[in-house]
MDAnalysis code that builds the backbone (N, CA, C; Angstrom):
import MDAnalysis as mda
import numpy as np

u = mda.Universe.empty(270, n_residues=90, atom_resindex=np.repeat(np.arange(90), 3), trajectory=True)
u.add_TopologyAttr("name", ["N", "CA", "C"] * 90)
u.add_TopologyAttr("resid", np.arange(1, 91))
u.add_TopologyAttr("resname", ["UNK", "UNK", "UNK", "UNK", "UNK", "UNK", "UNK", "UNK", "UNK", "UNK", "UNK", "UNK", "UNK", "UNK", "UNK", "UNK", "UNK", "UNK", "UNK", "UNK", "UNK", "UNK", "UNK", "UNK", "UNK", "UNK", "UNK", "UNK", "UNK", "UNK", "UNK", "UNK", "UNK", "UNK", "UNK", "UNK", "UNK", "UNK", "UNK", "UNK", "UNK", "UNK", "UNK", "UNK", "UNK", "UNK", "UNK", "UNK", "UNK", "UNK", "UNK", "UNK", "UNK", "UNK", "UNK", "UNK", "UNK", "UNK", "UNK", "UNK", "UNK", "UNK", "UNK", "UNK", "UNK", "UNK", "UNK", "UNK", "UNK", "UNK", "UNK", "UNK", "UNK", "UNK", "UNK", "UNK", "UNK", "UNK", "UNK", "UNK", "UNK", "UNK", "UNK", "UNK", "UNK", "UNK", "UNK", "UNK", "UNK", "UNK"])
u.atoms.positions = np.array([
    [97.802, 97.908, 153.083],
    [97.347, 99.136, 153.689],
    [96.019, 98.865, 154.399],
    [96.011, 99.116, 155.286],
    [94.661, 99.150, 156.609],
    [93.013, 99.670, 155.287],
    [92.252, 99.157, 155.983],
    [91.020, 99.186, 154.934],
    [90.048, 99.772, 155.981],
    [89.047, 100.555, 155.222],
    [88.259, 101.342, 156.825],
    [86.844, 101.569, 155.796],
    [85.589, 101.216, 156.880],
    [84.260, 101.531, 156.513],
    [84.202, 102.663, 157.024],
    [83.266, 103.672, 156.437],
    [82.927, 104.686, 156.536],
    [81.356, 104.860, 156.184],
    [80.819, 105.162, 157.715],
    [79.168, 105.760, 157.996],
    [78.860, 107.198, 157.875],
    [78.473, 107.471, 156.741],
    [77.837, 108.479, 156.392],
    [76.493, 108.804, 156.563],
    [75.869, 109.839, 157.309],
    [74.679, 109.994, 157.752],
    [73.962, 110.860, 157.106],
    [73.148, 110.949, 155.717],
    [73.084, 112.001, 154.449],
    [71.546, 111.525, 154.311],
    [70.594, 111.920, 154.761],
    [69.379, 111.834, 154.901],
    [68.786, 111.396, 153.265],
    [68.376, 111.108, 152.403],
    [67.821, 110.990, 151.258],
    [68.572, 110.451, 150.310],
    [69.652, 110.535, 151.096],
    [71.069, 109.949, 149.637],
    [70.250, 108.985, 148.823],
    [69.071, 108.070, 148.920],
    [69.044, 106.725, 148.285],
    [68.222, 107.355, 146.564],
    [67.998, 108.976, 147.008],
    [66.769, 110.102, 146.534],
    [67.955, 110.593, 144.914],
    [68.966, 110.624, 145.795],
    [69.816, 111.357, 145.247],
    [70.176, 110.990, 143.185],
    [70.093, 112.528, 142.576],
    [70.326, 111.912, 141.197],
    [71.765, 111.513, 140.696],
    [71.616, 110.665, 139.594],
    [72.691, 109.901, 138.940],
    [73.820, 111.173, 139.066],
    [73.419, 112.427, 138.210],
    [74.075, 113.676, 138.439],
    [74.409, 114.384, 139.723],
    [73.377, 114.348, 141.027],
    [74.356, 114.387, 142.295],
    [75.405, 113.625, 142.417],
    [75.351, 112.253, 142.034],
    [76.256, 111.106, 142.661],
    [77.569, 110.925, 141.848],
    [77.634, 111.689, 140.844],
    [78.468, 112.164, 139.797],
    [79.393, 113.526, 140.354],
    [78.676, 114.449, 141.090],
    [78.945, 115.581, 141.368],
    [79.867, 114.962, 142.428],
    [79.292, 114.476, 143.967],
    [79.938, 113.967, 144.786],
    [81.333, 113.409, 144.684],
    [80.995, 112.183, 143.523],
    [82.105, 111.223, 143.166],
    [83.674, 112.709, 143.137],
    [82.842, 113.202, 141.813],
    [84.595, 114.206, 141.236],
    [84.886, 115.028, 142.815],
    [83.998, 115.624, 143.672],
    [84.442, 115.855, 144.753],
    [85.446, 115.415, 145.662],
    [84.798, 114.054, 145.639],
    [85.778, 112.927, 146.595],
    [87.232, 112.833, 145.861],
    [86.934, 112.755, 144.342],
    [88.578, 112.365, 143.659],
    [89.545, 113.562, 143.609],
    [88.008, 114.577, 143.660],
    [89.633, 115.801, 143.635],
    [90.556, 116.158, 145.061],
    [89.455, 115.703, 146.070],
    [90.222, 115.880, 146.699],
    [91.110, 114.641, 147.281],
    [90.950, 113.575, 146.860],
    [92.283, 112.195, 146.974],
    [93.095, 112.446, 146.317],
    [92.944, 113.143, 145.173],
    [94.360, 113.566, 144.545],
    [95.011, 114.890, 145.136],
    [94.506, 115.891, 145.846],
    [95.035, 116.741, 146.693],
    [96.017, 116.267, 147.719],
    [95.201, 115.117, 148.226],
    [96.109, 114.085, 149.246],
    [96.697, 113.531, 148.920],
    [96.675, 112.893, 148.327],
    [97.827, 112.214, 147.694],
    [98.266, 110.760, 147.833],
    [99.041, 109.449, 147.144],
    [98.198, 108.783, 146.880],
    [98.349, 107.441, 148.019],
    [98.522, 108.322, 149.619],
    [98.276, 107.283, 150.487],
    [97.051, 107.013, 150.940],
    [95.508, 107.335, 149.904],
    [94.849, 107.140, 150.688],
    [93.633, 107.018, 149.297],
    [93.111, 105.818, 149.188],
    [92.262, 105.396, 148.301],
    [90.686, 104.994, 148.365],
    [89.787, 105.381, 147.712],
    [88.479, 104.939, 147.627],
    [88.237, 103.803, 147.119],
    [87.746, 102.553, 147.841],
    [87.665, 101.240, 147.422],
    [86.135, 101.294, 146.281],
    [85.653, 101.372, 146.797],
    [83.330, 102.122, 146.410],
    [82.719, 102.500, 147.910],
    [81.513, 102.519, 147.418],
    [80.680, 103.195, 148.294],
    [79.078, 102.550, 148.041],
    [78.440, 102.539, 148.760],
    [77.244, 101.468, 148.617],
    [76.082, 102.714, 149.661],
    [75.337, 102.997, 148.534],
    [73.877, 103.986, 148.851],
    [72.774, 103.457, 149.373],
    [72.382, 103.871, 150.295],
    [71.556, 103.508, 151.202],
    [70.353, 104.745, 151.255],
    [68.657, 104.616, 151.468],
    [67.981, 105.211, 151.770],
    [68.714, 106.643, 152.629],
    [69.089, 106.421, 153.793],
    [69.860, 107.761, 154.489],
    [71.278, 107.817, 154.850],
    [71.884, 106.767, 154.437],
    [73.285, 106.973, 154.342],
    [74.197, 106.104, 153.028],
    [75.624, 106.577, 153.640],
    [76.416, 106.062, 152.276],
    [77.521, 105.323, 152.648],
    [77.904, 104.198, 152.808],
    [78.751, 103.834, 153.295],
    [79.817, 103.415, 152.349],
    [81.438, 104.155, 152.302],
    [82.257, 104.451, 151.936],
    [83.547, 102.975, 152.199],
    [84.205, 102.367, 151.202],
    [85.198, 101.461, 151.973],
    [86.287, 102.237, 151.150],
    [87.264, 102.691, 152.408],
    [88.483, 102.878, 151.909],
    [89.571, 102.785, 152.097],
    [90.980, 102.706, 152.016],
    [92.270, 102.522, 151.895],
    [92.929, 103.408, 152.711],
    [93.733, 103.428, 153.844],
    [94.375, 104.521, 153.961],
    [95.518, 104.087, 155.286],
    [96.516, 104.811, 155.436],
    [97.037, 104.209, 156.332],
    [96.896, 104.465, 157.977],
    [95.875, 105.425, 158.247],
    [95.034, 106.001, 159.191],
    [94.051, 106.558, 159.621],
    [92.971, 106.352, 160.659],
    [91.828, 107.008, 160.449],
    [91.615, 108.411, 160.212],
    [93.088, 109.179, 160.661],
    [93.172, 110.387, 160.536],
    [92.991, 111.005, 159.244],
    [93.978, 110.294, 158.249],
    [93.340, 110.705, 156.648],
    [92.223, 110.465, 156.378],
    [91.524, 109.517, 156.789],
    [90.358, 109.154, 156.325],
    [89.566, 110.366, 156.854],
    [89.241, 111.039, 157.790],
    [88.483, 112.027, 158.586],
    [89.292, 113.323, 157.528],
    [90.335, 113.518, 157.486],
    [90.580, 114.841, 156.701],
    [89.895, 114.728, 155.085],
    [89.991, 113.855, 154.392],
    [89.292, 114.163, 153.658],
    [87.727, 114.376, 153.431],
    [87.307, 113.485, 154.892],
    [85.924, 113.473, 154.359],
    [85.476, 115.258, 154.889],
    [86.515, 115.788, 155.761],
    [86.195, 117.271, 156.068],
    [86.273, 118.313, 155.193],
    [87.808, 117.972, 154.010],
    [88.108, 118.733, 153.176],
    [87.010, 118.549, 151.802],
    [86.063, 117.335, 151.842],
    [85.312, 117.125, 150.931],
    [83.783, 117.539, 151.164],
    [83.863, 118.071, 152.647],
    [82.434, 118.564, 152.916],
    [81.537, 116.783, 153.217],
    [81.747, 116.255, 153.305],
    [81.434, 114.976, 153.167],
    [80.575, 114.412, 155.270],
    [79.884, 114.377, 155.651],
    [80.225, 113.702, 156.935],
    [81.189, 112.141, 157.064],
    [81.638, 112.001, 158.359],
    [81.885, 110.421, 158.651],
    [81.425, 110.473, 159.920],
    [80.208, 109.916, 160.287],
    [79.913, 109.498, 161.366],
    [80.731, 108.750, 162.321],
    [81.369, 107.710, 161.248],
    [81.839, 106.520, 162.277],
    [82.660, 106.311, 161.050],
    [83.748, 106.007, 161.466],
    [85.035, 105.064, 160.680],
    [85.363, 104.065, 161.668],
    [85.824, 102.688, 161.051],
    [86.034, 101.532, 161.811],
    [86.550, 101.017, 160.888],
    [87.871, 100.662, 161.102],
    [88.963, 99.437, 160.610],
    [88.556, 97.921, 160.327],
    [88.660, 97.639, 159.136],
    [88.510, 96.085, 158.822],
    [89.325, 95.570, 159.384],
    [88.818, 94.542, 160.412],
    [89.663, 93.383, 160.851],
    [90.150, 92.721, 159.888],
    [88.990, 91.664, 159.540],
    [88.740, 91.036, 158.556],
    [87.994, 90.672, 157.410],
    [87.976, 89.757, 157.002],
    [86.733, 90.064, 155.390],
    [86.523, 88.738, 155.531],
    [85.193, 88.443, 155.549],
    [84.483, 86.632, 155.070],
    [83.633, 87.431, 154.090],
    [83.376, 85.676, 153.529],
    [82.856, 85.635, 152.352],
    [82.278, 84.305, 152.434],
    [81.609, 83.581, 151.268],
    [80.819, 82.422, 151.648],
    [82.207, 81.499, 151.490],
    [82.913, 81.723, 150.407],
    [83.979, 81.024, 150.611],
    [84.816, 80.725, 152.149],
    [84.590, 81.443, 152.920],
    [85.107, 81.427, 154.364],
    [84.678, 80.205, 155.304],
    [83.383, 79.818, 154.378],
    [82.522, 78.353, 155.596],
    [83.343, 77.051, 154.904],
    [83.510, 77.225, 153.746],
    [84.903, 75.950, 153.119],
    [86.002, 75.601, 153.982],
])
């Protein structure tokens, strides 16, 4: 299944408590299970003003409905080509 980063533009997120990021999380899951299960949250990696999201899905289109139905922004979604790693210079 196609893999997609997701730029979230959330001013203070890095501010944000263990208990926001808790709150968020069950947000995001309730609504992947609303959707249903073509479309998965890989993690998400917090940043000073944004959050960038890697996830599963078989189009950018799901990916944008949930982050709407979750109240969530996506600035930018962009499809993994590919993935390196240090193992990749071997």
């Amino acid at each position: 299944m196609p893999q997609f980063v997701i730029e979230r533009e959330m001013p203070g997120a890095g501010s944000l408590s263990a208990a926001d990021l808790k709150g968020a999380s069950q947000t995001s899951c309730n609504v992947l299970r609303e959707l249903g299960p073509e479309i998965q949250w890989v993690q998400s990696y917090v940043t000073d003003d944004k959050i960038y999201c890697v996830y599963r899905a078989p189009d950018e289109g799901l990916i944008r409905e949930h982050a709407e139905k979750a109240g969530f922004p996506a600035n930018s979604v962009s499809q993994v080509r590919s993935i390196i790693d240090p193992t990749t210079a071997d």
